[in-house]
C-alpha positions in Angstrom: 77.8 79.6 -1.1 76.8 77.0 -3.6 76.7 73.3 -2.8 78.5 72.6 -5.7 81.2 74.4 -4.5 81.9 73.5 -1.0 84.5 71.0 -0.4 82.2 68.1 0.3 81.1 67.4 -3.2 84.4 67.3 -4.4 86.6 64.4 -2.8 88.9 62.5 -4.9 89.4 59.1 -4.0 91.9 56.6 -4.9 90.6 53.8 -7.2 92.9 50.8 -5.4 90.8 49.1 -3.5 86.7 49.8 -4.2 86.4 46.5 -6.1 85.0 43.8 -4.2 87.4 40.6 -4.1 85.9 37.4 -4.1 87.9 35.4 -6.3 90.7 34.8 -3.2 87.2 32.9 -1.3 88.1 29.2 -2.6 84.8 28.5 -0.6 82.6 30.8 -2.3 84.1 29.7 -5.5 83.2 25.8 -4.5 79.4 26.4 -3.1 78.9 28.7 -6.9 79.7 25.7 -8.6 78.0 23.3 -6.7 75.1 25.6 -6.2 72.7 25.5 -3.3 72.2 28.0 0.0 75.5 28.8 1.9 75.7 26.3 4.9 74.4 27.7 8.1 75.7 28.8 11.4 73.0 27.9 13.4 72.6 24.3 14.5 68.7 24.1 15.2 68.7 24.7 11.3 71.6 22.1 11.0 69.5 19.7 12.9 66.3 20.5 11.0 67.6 20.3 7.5 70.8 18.3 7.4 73.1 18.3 4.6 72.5 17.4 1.0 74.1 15.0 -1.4 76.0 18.5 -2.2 77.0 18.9 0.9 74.8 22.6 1.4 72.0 22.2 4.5 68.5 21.5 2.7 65.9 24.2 3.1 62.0 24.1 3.1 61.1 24.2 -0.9 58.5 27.0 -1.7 55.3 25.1 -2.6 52.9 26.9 -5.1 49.8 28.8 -3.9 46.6 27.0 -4.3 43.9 30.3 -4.6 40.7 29.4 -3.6 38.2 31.0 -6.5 35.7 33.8 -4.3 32.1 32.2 -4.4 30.8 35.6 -4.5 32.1 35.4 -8.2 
């Protein structure tokens, strides 16, 4: 029998429901306006980087990398 036709391919499923809501998350909604990383759960990283004026937990900024040219250039 074909794959196409066993009963596995061919589930129908209700649309309610697959949508993602995120618009009832007043919190989410704040910190996307605000912008910034979510705050964090863990308090070493709450006592390493303490909050910003935004109120979001500061994070290490990415610093460019410097490449050394290869003197066997």
């Amino acid at each position: 029998m074909s794959g196409s036709q066993t009963p596995v391919f061919h589930r129908y499923h209700d649309a309610e429901g697959k949508v993602p809501n995120f618009s009832a998350d007043d919190d989410a909604a704040r910190r996307s306006l605000e912008g910034g990383p979510p705050p964090s759960a863990d308090p070493v990283a709450q006592r390493n980087y303490p909050a910003g004026p935004s109120g979001a937990p500061r994070t290490r900024q990415a610093r460019p990398c410097r490449l050394r040219r290869d003197p066997r250039r």
